[in-house]
N, CA, C and O atoms as a GROMACS GRO file, in nm:
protein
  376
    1UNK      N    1  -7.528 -13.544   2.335
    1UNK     CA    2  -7.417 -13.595   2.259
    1UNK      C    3  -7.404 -13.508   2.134
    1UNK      O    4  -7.496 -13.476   2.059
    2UNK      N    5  -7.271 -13.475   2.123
    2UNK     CA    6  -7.275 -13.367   1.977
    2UNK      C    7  -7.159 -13.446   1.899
    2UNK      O    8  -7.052 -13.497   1.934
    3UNK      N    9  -7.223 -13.434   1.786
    3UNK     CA   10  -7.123 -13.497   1.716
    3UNK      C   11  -7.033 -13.338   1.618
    3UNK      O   12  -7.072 -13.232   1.665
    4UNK      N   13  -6.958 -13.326   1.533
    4UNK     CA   14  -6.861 -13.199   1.465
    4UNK      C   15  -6.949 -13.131   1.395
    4UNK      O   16  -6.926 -13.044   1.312
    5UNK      N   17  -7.046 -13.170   1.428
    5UNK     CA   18  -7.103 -13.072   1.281
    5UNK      C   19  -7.112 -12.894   1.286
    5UNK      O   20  -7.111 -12.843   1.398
    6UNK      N   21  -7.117 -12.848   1.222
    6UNK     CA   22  -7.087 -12.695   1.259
    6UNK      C   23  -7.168 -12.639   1.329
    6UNK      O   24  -7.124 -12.540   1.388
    7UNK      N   25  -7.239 -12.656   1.340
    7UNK     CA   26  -7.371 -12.617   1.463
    7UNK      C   27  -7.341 -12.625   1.611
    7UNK      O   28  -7.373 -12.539   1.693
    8UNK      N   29  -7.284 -12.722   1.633
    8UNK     CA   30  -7.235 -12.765   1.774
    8UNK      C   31  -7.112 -12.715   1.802
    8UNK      O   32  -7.025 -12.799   1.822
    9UNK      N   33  -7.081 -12.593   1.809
    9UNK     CA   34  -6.974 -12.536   1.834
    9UNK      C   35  -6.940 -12.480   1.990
    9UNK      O   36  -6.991 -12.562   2.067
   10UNK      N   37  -6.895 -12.405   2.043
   10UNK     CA   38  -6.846 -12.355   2.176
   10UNK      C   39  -6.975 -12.272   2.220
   10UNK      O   40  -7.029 -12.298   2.327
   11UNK      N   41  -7.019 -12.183   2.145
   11UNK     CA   42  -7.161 -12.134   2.230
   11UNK      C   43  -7.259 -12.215   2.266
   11UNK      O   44  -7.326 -12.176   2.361
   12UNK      N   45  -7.308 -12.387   2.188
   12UNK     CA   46  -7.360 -12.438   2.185
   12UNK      C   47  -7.336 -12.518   2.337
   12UNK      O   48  -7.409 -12.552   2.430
   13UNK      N   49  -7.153 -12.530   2.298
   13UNK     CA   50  -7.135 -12.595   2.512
   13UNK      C   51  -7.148 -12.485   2.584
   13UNK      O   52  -7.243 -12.510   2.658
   14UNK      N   53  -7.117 -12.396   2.603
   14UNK     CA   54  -7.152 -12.257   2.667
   14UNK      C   55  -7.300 -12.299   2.712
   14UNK      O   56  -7.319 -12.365   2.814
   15UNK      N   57  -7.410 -12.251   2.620
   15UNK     CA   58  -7.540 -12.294   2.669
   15UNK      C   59  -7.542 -12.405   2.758
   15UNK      O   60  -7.601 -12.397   2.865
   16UNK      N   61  -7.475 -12.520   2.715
   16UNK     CA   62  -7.546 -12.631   2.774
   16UNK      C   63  -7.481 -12.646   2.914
   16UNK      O   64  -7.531 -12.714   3.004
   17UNK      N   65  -7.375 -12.582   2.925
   17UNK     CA   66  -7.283 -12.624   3.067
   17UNK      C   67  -7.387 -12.503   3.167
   17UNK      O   68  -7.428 -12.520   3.282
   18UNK      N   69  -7.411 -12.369   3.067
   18UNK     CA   70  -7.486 -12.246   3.172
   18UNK      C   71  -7.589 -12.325   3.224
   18UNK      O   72  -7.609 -12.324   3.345
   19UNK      N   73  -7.671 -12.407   3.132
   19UNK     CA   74  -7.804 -12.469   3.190
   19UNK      C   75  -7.798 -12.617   3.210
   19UNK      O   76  -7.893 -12.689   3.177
   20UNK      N   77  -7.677 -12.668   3.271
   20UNK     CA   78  -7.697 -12.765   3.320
   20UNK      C   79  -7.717 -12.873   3.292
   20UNK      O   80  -7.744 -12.956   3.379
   21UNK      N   81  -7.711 -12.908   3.136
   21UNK     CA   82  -7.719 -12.997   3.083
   21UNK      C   83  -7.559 -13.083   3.036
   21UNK      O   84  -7.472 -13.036   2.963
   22UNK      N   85  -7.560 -13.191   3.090
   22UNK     CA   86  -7.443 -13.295   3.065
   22UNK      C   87  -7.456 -13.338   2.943
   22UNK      O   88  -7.558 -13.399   2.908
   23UNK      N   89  -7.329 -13.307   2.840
   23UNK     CA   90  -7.322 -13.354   2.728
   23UNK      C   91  -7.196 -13.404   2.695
   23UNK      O   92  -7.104 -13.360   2.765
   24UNK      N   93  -7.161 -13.500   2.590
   24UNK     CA   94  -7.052 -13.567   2.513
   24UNK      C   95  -7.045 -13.526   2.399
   24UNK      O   96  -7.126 -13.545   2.309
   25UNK      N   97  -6.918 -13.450   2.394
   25UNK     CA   98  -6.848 -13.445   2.253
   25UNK      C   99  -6.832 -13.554   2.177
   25UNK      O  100  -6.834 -13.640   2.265
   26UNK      N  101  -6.822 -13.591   2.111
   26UNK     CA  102  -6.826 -13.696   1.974
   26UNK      C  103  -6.644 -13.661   1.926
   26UNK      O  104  -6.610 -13.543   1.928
   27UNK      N  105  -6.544 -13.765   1.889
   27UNK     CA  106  -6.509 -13.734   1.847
   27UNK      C  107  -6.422 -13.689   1.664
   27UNK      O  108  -6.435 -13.781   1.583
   28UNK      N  109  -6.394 -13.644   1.644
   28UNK     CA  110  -6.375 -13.599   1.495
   28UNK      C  111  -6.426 -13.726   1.374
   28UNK      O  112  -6.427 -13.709   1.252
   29UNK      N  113  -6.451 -13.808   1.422
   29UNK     CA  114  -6.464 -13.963   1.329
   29UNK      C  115  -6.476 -14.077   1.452
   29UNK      O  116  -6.389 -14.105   1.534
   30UNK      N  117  -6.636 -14.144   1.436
   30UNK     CA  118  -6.621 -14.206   1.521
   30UNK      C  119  -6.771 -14.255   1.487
   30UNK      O  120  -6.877 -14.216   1.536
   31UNK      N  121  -6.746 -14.358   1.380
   31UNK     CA  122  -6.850 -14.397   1.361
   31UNK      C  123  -6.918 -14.541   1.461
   31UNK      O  124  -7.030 -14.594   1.465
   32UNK      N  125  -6.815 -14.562   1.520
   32UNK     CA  126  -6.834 -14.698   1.632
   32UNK      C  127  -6.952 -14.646   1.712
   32UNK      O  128  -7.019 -14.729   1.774
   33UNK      N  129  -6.986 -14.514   1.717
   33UNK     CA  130  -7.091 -14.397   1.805
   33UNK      C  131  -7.209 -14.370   1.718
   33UNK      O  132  -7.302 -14.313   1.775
   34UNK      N  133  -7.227 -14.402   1.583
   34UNK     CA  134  -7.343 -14.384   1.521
   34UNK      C  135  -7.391 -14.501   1.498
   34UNK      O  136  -7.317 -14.590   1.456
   35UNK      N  137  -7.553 -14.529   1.528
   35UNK     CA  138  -7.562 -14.659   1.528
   35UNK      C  139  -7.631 -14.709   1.360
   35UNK      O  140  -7.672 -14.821   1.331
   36UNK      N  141  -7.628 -14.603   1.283
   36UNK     CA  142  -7.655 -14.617   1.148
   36UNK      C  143  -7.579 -14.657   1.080
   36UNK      O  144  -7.604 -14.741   0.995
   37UNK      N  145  -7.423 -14.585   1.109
   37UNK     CA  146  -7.286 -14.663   0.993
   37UNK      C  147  -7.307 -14.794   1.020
   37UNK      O  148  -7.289 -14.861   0.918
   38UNK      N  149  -7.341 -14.866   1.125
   38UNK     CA  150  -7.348 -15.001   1.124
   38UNK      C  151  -7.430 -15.131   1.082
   38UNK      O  152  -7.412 -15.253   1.070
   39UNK      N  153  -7.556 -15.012   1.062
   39UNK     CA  154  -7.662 -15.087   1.005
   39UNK      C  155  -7.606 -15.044   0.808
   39UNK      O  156  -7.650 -15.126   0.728
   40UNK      N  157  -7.533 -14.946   0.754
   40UNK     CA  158  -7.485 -14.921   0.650
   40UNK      C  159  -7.402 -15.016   0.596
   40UNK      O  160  -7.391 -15.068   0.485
   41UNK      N  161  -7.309 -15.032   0.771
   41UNK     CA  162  -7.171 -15.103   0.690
   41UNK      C  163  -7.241 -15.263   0.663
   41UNK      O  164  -7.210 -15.320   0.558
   42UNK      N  165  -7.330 -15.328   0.753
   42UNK     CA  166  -7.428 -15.471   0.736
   42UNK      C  167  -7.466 -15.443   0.598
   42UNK      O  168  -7.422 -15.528   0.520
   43UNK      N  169  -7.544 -15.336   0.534
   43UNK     CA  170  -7.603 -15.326   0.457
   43UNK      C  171  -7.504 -15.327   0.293
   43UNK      O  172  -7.559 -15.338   0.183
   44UNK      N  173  -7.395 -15.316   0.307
   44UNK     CA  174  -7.273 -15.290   0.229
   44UNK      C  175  -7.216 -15.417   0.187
   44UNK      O  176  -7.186 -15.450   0.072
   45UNK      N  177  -7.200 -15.508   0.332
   45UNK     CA  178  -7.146 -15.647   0.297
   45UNK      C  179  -7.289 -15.730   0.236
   45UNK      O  180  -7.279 -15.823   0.156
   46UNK      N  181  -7.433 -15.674   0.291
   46UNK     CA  182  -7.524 -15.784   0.198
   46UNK      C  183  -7.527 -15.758   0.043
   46UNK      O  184  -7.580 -15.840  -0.030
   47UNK      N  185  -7.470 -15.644  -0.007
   47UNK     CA  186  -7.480 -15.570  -0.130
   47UNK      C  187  -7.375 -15.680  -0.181
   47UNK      O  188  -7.423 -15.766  -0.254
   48UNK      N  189  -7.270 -15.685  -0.159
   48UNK     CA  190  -7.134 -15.782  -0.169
   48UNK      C  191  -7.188 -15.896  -0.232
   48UNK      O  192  -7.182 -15.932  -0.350
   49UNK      N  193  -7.253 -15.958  -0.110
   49UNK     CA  194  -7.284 -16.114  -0.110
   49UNK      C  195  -7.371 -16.124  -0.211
   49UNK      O  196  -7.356 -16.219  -0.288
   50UNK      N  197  -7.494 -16.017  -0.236
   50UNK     CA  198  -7.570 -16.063  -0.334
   50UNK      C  199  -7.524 -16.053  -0.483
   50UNK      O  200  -7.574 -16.122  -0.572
   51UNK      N  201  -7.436 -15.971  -0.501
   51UNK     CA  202  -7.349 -15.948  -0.618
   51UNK      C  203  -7.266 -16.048  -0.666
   51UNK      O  204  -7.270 -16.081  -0.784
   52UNK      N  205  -7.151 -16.124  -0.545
   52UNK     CA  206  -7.146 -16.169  -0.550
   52UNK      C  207  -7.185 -16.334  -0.598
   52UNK      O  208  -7.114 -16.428  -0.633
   53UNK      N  209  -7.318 -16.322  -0.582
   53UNK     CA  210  -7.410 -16.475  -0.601
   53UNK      C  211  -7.482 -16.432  -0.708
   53UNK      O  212  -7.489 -16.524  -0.790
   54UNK      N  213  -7.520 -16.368  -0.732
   54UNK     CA  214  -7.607 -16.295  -0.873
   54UNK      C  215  -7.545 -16.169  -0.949
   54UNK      O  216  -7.611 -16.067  -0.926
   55UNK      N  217  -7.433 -16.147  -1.036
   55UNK     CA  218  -7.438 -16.052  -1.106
   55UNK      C  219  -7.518 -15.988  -1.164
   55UNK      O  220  -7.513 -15.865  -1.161
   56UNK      N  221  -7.576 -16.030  -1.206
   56UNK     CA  222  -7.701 -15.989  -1.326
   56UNK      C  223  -7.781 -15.851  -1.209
   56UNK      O  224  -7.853 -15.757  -1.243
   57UNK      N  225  -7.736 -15.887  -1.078
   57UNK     CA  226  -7.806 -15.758  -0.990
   57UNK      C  227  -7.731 -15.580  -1.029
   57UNK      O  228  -7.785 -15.470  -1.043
   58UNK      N  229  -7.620 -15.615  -1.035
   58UNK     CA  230  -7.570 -15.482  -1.095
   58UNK      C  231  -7.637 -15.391  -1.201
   58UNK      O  232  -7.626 -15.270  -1.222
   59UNK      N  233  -7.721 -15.506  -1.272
   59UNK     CA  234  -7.805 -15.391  -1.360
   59UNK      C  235  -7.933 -15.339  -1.300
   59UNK      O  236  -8.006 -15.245  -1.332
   60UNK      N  237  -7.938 -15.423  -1.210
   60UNK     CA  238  -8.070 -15.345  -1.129
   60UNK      C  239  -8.003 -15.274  -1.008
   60UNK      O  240  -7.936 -15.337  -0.927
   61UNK      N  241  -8.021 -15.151  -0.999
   61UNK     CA  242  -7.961 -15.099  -0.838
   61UNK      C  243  -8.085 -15.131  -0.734
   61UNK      O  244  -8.082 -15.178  -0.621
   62UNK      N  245  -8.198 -15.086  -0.816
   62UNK     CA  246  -8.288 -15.073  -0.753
   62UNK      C  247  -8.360 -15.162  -0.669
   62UNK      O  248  -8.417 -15.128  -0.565
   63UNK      N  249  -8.357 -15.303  -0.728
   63UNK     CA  250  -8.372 -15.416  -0.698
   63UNK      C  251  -8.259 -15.503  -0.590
   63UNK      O  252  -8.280 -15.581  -0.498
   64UNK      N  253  -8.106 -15.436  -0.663
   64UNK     CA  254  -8.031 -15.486  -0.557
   64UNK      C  255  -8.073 -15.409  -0.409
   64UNK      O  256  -8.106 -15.474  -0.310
   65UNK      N  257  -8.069 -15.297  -0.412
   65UNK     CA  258  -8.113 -15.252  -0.252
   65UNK      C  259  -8.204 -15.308  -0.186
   65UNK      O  260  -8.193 -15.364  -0.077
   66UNK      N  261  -8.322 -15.290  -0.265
   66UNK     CA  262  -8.462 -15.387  -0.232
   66UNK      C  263  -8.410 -15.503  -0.127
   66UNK      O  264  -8.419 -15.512  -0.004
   67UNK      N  265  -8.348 -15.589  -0.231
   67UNK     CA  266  -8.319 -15.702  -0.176
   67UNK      C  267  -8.236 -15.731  -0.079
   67UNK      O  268  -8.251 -15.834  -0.012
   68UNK      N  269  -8.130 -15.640  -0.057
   68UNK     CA  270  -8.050 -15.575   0.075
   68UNK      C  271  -8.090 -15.544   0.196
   68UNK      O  272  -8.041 -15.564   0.307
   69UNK      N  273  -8.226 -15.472   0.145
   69UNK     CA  274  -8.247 -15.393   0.290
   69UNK      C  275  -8.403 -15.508   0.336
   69UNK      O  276  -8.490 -15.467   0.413
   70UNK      N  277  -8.408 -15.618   0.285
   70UNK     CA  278  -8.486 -15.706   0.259
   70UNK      C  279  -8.382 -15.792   0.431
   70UNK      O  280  -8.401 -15.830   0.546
   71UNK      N  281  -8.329 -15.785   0.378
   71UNK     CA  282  -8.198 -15.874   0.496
   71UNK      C  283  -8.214 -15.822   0.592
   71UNK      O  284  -8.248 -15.907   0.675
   72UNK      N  285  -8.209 -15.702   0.645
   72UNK     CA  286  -8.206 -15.623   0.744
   72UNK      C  287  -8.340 -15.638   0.798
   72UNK      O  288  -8.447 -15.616   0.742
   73UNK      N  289  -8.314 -15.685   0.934
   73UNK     CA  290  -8.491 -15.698   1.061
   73UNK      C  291  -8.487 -15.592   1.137
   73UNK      O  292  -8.399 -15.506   1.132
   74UNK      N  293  -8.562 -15.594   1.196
   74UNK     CA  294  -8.565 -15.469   1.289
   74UNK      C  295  -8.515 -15.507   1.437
   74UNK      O  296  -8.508 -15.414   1.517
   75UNK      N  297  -8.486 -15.609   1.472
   75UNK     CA  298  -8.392 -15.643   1.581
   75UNK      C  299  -8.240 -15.613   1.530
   75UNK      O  300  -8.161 -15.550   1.601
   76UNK      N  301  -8.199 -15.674   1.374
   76UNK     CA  302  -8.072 -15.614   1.320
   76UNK      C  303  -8.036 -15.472   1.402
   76UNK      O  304  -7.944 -15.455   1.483
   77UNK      N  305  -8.152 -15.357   1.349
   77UNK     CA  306  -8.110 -15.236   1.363
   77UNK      C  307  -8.131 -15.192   1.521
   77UNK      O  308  -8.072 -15.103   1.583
   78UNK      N  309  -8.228 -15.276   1.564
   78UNK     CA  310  -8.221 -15.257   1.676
   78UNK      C  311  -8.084 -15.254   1.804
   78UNK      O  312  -8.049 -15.184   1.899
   79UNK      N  313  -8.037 -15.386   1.725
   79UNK     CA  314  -7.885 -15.439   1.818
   79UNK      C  315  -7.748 -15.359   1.748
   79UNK      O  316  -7.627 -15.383   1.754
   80UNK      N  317  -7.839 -15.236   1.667
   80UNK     CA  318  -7.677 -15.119   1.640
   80UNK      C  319  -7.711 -15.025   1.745
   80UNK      O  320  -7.618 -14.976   1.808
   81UNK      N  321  -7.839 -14.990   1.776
   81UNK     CA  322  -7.832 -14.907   1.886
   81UNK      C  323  -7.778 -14.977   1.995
   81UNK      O  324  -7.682 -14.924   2.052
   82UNK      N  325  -7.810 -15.063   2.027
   82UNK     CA  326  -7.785 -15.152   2.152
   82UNK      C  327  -7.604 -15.137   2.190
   82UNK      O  328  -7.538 -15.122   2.293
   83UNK      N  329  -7.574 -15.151   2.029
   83UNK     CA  330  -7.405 -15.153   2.045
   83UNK      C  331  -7.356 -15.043   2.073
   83UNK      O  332  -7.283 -15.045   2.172
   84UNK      N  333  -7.369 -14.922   2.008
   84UNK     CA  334  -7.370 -14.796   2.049
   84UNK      C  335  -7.416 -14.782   2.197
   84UNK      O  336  -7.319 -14.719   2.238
   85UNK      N  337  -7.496 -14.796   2.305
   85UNK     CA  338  -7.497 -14.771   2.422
   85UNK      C  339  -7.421 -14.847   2.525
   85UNK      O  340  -7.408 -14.812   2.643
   86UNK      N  341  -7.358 -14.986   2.454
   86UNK     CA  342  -7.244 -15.019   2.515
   86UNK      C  343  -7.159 -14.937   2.523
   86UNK      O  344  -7.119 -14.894   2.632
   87UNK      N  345  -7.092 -14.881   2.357
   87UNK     CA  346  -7.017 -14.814   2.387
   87UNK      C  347  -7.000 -14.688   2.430
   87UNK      O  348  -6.896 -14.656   2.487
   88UNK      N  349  -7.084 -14.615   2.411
   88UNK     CA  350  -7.114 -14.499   2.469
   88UNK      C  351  -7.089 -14.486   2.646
   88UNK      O  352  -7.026 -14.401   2.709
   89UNK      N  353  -7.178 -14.623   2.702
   89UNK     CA  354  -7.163 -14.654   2.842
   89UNK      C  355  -7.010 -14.695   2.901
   89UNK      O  356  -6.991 -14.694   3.022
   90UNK      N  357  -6.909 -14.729   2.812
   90UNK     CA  358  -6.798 -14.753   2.839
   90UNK      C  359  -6.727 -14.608   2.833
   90UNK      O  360  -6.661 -14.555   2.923
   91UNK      N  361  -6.755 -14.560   2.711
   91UNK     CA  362  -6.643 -14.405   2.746
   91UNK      C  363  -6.700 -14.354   2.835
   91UNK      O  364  -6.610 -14.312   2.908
   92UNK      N  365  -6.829 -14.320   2.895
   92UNK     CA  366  -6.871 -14.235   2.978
   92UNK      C  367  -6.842 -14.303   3.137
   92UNK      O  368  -6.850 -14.222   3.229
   93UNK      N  369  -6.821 -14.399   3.161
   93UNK     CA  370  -6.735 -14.469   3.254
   93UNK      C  371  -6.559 -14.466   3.297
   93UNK      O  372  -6.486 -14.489   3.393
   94UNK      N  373  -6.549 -14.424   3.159
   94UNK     CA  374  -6.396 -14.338   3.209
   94UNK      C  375  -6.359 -14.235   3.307
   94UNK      O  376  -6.243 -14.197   3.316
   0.00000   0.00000   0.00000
């Protein structure tokens, strides 16, 4: 799977089609395919909520994250990969 980054350019499919390796382009923006923006964007709305309920966190960043990424389990991040190979398994079913 390649996502735009400049590295992954046409020699890079060149190689991989010469040797046989099946790959997916990514396209230009498509974060529904990274399973991190999602554990980010979770991590964004708990930033919200706790701000929300406690101002006084804005003066701590440090503490607000703490307590953010405090929310987040490891089944959380687990079930962004999970979502990502749904979808992944759906375009590649096209």
């Amino acid at each position: 799977m390649f996502d735009n980054a400049p590295i992954h350019d046409a020699d890079g499919d060149a190689f991989m089609t010469v040797n046989g390796v099946a790959f997916l382009r990514l396209p230009p923006y498509s974060p529904n395919m990274q399973p991190i923006e999602g554990v980010f964007n979770d991590f964004k709305g708990i930033i919200r909520s706790l701000v929300y309920h406690r101002q006084s966190l804005v003066d701590d960043p440090h503490l607000l994250q703490a307590m953010a990424a405090s929310f987040l389990s490891q089944r959380h991040i687990v079930g962004q990969f999970d979502r990502v190979d749904r979808v992944l398994a759906a375009v590649c079913a096209q």
